[in-house]
N, C-alpha and C positions, 0 to 999 in steps of 0.2 A: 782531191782530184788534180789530175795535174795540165798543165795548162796549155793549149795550144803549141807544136813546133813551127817553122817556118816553111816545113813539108805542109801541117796540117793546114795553115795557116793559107796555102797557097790552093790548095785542095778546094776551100771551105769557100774561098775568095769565088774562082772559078764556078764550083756547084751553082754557087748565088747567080753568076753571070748567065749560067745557061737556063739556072730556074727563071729569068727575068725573061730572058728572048723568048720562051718559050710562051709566054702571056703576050707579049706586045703586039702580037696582030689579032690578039681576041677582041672577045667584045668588050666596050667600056665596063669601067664600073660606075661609071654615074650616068644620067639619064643625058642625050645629046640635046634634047629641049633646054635642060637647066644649062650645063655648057654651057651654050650659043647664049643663051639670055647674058648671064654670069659678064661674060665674056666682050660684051659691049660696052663694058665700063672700061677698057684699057685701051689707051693713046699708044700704041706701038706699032711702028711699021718695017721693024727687023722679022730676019727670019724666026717661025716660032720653033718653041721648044717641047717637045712631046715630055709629058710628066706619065710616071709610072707610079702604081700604089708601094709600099712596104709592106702590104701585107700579102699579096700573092704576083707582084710584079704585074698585072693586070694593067693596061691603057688608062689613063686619068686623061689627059687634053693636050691638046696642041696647043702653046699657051702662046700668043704674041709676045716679042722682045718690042724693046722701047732704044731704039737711038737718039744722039745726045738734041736733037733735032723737035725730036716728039715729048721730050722734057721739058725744052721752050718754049711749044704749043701748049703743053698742059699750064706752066705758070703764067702764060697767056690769058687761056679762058680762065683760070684759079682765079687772078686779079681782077678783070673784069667783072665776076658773079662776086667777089668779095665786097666791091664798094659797095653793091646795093642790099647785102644780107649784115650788112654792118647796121642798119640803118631800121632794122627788124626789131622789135624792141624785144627783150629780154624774154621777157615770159612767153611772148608768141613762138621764139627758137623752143624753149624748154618742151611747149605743149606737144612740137613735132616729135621730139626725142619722147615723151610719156609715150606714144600711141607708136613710137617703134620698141621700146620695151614689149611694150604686148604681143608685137606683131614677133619677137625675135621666140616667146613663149608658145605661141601657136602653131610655129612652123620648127621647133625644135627639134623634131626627128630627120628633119632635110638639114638641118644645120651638124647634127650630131655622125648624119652619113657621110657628109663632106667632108669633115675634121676628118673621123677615122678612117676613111679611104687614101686620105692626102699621108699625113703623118703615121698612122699604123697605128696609135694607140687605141687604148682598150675604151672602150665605150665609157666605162664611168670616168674615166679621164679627159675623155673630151666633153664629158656633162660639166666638171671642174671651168671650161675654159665657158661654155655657155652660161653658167653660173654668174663668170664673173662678170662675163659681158652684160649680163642683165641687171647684176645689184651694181654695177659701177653708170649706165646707163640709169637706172631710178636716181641715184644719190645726187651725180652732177645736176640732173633735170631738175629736181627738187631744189636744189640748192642755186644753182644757177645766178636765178632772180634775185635774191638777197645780198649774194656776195658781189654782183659786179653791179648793182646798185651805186652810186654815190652816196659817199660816205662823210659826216659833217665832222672834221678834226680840231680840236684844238688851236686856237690859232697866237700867233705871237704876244699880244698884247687880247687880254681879255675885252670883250665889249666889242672892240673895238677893229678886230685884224677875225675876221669869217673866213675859215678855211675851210674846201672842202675837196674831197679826194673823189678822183674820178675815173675810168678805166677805158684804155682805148686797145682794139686784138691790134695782135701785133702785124697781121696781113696775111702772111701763105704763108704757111708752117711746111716743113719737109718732117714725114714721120716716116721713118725705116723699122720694120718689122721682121722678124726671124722667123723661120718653120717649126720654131718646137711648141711655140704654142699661138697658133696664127687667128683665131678670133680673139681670143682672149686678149691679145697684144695688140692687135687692130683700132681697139676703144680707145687704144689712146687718141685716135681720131676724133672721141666725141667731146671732151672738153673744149679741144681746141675749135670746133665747130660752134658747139655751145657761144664762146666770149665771143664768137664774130667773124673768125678767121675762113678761110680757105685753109684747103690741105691738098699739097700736092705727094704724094703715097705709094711709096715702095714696097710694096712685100715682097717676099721671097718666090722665086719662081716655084717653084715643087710646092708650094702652099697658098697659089694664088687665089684657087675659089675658095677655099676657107675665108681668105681677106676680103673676097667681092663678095662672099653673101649677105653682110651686113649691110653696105652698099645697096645692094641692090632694095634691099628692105626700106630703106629710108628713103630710097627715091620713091620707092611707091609709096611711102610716109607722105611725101611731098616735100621732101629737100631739093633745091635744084641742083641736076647731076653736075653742072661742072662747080660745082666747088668743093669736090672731092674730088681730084684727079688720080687715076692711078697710071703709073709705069712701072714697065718691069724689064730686068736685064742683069746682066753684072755690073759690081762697084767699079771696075775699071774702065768701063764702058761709059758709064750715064753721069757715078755716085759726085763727080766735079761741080756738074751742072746742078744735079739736085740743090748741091751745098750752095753754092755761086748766087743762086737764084733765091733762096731761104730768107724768111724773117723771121723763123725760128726755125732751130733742127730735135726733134725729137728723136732718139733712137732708141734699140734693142738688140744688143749680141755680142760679142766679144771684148774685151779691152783693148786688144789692139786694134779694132777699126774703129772704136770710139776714140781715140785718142786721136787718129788718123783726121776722124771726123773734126774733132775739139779745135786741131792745127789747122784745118782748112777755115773752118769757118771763125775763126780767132781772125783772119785776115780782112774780114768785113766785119768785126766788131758784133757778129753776130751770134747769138745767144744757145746754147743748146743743154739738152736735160739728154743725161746718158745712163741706163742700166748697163750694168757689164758684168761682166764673170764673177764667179765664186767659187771657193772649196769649202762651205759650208759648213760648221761641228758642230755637233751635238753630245751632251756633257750630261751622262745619267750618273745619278748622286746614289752615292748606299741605300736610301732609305725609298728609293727607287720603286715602282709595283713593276716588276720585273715582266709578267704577263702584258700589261697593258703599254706596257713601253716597247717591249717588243712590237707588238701587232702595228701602234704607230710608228715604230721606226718602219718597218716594212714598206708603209705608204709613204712617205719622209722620205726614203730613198728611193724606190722604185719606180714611183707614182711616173706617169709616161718613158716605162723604161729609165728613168732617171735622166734625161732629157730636159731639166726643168732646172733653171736659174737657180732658184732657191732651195733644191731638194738638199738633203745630206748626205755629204762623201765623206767623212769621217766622222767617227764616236767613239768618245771616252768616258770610260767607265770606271767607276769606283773598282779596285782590286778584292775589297771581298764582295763582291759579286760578279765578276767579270766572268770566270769560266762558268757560272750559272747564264746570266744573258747568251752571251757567246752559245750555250748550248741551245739557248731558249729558241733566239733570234735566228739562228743557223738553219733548226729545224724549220722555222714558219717559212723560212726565203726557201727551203728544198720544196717545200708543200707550195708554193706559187706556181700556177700552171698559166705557162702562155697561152696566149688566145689571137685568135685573129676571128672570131667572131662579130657582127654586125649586130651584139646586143650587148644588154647587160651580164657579166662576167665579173668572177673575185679574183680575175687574173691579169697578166701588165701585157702589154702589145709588142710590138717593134719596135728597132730603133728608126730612123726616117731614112737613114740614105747610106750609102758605103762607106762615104769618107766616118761615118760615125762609128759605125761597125769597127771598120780597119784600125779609127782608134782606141776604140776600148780593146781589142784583140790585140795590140802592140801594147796599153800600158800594164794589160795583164799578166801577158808575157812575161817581160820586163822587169815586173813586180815577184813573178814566183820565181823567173832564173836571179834575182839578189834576195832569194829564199822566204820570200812571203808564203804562206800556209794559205790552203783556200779551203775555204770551211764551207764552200756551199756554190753549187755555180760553177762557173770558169768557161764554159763552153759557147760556140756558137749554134745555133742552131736552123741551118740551111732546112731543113726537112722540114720545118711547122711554116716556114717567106724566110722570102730571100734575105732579112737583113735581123734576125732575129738574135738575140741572145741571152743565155741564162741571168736571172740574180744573182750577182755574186759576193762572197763575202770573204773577205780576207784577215788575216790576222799576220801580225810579225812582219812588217811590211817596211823596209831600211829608208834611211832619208834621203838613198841613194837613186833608189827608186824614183821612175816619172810620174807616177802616179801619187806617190805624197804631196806634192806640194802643186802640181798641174791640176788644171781641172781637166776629169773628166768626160764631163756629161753624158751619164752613160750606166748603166743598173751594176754600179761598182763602188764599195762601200769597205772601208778600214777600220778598223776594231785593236782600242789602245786603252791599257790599263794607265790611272791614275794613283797616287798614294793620298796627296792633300787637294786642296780648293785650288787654293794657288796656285798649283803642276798643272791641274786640269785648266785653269784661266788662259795659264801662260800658253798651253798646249793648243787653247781653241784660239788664240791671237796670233800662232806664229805661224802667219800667213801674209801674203802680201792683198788679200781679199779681205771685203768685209759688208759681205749683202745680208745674208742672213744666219740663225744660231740658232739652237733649242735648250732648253734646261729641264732636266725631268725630274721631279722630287716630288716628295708629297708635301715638304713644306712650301707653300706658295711664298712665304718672306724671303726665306734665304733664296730658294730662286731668284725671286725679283732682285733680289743682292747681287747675287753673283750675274744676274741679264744686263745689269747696268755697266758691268765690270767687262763685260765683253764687246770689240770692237764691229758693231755688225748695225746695220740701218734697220733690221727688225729681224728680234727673239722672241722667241715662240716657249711657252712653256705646257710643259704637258702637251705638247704637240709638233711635228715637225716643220711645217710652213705654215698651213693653212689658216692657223689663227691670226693674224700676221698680216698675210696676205688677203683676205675675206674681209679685213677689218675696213671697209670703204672710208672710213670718218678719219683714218691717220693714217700718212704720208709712210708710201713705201719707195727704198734705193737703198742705193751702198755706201759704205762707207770707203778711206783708203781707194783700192783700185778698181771697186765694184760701181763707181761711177760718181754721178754730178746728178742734182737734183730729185724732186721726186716723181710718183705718179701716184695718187690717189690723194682723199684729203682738201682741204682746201688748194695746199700748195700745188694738186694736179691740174687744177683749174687755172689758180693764179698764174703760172709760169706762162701760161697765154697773153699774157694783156700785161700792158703799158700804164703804172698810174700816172695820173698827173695832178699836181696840184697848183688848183686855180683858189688865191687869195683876193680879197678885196678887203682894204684899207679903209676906215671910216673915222667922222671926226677929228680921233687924233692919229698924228699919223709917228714917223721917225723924223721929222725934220723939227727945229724949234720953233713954237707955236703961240699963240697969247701974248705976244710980246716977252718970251722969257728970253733969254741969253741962253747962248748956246751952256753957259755952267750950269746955270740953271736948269735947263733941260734933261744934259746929264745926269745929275742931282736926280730929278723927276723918274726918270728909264731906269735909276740903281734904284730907289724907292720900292719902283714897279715889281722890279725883280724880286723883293726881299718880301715885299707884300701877298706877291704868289704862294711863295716857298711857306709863311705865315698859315697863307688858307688852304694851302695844298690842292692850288692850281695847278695841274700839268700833269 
């Protein structure tokens, strides 16, 4: 099929704009009770901004902005409520976080409305995000109590040198969230609530009651509301202050405003954990179940219109099977039917917003005028919302092309033959990303061989994200330019808090003692040392 012109391209652009005006003095799509509730959790006294859905341009909220002003009130009350929830003992934080699990399961059809009104996707994709919020919410709360426990270490001199490690939150954490998947990326609030902190909390405007309905959950958990502060606005507006004010920065979205971020708060010595970009690959082997790798790749790629950090925008495939998959894989993305339905569907949703549209519709472009082949897709599609567009799938796609080596994000995916192991490694590394990978074989060793061979923070085999990411118990992020630190896992908790280690010296200490001589002593301390290493002390 062939691919948008700069005629159709202007056409399609427009259509969207008039299908949009034409919803915006309708009735909402969310209930004006939840709104207003929602909506008391934000410190903003800028003009608001009216949010529109993706899926039929419908009225969503008039959402308050946050000036640089209402950022220093929020780190205000942040710190104030943080001294005294520092002081809450472990287990009593955890019990409140159990008893919003439950509360996030019971009310999950209000939660599941709000995702996909906000962002467009298809219902079972906003179940993915409620999913996570809920097993990454049991895991920390569970776990909580144990890990930031004091810890009894090893201490210099056996007997006699008691060391014990101890854990202090780091204060008001600044956490920046993105629209593509806005509860789901929100939790990363709960860790750092959990160790003790305050959170003062950006999300994205277009996706803001997504971020405040958890919020709001917890407060009527019994959290106190201000130690979750939220603001909202643009990064040139507030994002100084956010950073300025930080004892931690959490983020989620681009590399370049991660970096942006990294450089600011490098100048306060201040700490931050960053997700960022990817171009994702996926490396299906000969011996490959060509059916069932298909079907997952589908979801791998598409899953929220492809909208998704870790989804995959490129795959390579073993040569003798490639124009098989290729046929296979082609067929099931032409069989994907869009949806803008408010239920469960086997179909993918919208993109969220224009600027996303505009760029998948440029790198497609792009991609078939330096002679990419499009085997499925290509199109936008104005007549089902305004920001809609096919599954696509490409093949023969130059390295000239923007879409080789850019991400994305966006239901647009490349298809490349391999000859060896090694072509196919080299092929999924040569990229300046490296968040995540898939391996699809039936032999589970050589996979694991070749996952370990690939530069990417989490590989997925026989699968395209999900196992990976679902896996709460190990650390997910990037490798290379997909960022710094992690989220889940111990280390999603850890990165919260401060240890410190308080020793106490008894009997014998470091200075010479008993009347020895300082030779003597020395003598004594190399002894020491030789007699550990002996008993396999340390």
């Amino acid at each position: 099929m062939a691919t948008l012109m700069d005629a159709d391209k202007e056409r399609i652009m427009n259509q969207l704009s008039s299908t949009t005006a034409a919803h915006t003095d309708g009735e909402n799509a969310l209930p004006n009770a939840l709104i207003e509730q929602l909506m008391r959790g934000v410190t903003g006294s800028a003009a608001p901004v009216t949010t529109i859905s993706p899926l039929d341009g419908r009225t969503l909220a008039a959402v308050p902005q946050s000036a640089p002003k209402d950022v220093e009130t929020a780190f205000d009350r942040a710190r104030a409520a943080q001294r005294e929830w520092a002081t809450v003992p472990v287990k009593q934080r955890a019990a409140l976080f159990l008893k919003f699990h439950d509360m996030m399961l019971a009310r999950q059809a209000q939660a599941l409305d709000i995702v996909q009104w906000e962002t467009g996707k298809a219902r079972l994709h906003a179940l993915e995000e409620l999913m996570d919020g809920v097993g990454s919410t049991l895991y920390f709360a569970r776990r909580a109590p144990k890990l930031l426990s004091p810890k009894r270490r090893a201490g210099a001199l056996p007997l006699f040198t008691q060391t014990r490690e101890t854990y202090h939150p780091k204060g008001v954490v600044t956490t920046i969230t993105p629209w593509n998947y806005p509860l789901s990326l929100t939790m990363d609030v709960i860790p750092a609530l959990l160790a003790g902190n305050a959170v003062v909390h950006k999300p994205d405007t277009q996706t803001a009651l997504s971020s405040l309905w958890p919020r709001m959950l917890l407060i009527e958990a019994g959290l106190p509301a201000d130690l979750w502060q939220v603001v909202l606005g643009q990064p040139a507006d507030i994002g100084d202050t956010l950073i300025d004010n930080a004892d931690f920065v959490c983020f989620t979205g681009s590399t370049a405003a991660g970096k942006a971020i990294a450089t600011r708060a490098a100048a306060n010595l201040t700490g931050c954990s960053l997700e960022l970009g990817g171009k994702n690959p996926m490396l299906v082997l000969r011996d490959a179940d060509i059916e069932a790798t298909a079907s997952a790749a589908v979801r791998g790629c598409f899953a929220n219109a492809g909208q998704l950090c870790v989804s995959i925008e490129r795959i390579y495939v073993d040569k003798a099977i490639y124009q098989q998959f290729v046929g296979t894989f082609g067929a099931r993305t032409r069989a994907l039917p869009l949806s803008t339905a408010i239920e469960f569907t086997g179909g993918i949703g919208s993109l969220t917003s224009a600027k996303q549209l505009d760029r998948v519709i440029t790198h497609v472009q792009d991609a078939v005028a330096a002679g990419a082949v499009v085997v499925a897709g290509g199109t936008a599609r104005p007549d089902i919302g305004p920001y809609f567009y096919e599954p696509t799938v490409l093949t023969d796609v130059p390295p000239t092309a923007q879409l080789y080596r850019e991400e994305t994000f966006g239901p647009v995916v490349t298809i490349v033959p391999f000859d060896s192991e090694d072509e196919a490694i080299a092929l999924a590394n040569d990229t300046e990303y490296g968040l995540n990978a898939a391996v699809f074989s039936k032999d589970i060793k050589r996979a694991r061989r070749i996952a370990a061979r690939i530069q990417a923070g989490t590989v997925n085999i026989n699968e395209g994200y999900a196992a990976s990411y679902a896996s709460q118990d190990a650390p997910m992020g990037g490798m290379k330019q997909s960022g710094l630190g992690r989220r889940h896992g111990t280390a999603g908790l850890m990165k919260y808090v401060e240890p410190q280690n308080i020793s106490a010296q008894h009997v014998v200490g470091f200075d010479p003692a008993f009347g020895r001589t300082p030779a003597q002593h020395a003598a004594f301390l190399l002894h020491a040392m030789k007699t550990m290493k002996a008993a396999r002390i340390r």
